[in-house]
C-alpha positions in Angstrom: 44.9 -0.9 18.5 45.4 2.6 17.5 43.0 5.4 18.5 43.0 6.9 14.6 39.9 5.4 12.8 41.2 3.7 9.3 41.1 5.3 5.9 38.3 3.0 5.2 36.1 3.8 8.0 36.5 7.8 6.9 35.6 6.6 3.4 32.6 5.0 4.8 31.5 7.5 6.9 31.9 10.2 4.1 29.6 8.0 2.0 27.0 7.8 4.5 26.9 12.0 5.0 27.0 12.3 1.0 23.9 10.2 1.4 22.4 11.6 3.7 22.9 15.4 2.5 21.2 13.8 -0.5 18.7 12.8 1.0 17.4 15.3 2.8 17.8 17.3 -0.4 15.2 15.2 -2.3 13.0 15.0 0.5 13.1 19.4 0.8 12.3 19.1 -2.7 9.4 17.1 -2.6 7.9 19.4 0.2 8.3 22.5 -1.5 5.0 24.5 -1.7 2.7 25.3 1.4 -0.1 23.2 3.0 -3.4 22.5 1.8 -5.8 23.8 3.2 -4.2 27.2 4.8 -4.4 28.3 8.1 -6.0 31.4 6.9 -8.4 28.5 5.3 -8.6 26.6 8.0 -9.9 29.9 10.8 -12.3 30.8 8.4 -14.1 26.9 8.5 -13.5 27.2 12.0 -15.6 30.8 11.9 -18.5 28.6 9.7 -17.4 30.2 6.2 -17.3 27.7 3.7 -13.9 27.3 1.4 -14.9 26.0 -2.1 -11.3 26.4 -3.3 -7.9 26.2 -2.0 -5.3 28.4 -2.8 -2.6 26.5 -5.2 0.0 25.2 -2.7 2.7 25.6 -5.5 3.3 21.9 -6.0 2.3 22.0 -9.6 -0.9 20.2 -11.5 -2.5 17.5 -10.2 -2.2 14.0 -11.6 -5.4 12.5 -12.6 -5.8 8.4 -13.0 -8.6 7.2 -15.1 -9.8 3.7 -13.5 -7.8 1.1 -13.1 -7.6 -1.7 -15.3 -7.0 -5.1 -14.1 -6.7 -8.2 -16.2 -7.4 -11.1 -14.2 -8.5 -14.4 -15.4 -10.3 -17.3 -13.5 -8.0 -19.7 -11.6 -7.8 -22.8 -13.8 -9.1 -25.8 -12.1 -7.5 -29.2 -12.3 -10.3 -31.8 -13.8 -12.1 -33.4 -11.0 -11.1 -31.0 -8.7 -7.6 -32.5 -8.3 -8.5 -35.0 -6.0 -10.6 -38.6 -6.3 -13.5 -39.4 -3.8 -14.8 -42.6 -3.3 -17.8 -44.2 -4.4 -19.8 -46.4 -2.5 -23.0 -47.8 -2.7 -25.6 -46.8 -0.3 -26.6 -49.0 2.2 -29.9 -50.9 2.2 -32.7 -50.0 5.0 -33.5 -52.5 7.0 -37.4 -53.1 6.9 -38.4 -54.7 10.3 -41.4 -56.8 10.3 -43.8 -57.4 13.2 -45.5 -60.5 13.3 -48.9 -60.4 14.0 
């Protein structure tokens, strides 16, 4: 077995850094901007001043969803419930007598 790793396996491994490269370049993307609320924002709750806006954190507008809207109908039943029951009669009382 030779100690040289196989054309394949440097394919391989050149696909998984290409991946991962892009990757971490979508995610640096996606995190862009500064948090929300500040630190600056933060101290000054923490001194009791109240913040009734936050500075834009540069990520762009805000999407807004109206409610959502769900069409969901009733679970159809089978007739009878899908299964029989059976019928019996009830069973007489009996009616004891004392004679007298």
């Amino acid at each position: 077995m030779s100690a040289e790793p196989s054309e394949a396996v440097r394919q391989t491994l050149e696909k998984n850094r290409e991946a991962s490269e892009k990757s971490r370049a979508e995610a640096d993307e996606r995190t862009k901007g500064k948090p929300t609320p500040t630190q600056e924002e933060n101290d000054l709750a923490a001194l009791g001043h109240h913040v009734a806006e936050h500075e834009d954190d540069g990520s762009g507008p805000e999407l807004v969803f109206g409610p959502m809207k769900r069409d969901v109908e009733p679970a159809k039943k089978p007739a009878g419930a899908g299964y029989q029951t059976r019928a019996s009669a009830p069973i007489p009382q009996r009616t004891t007598h004392k004679s007298e």
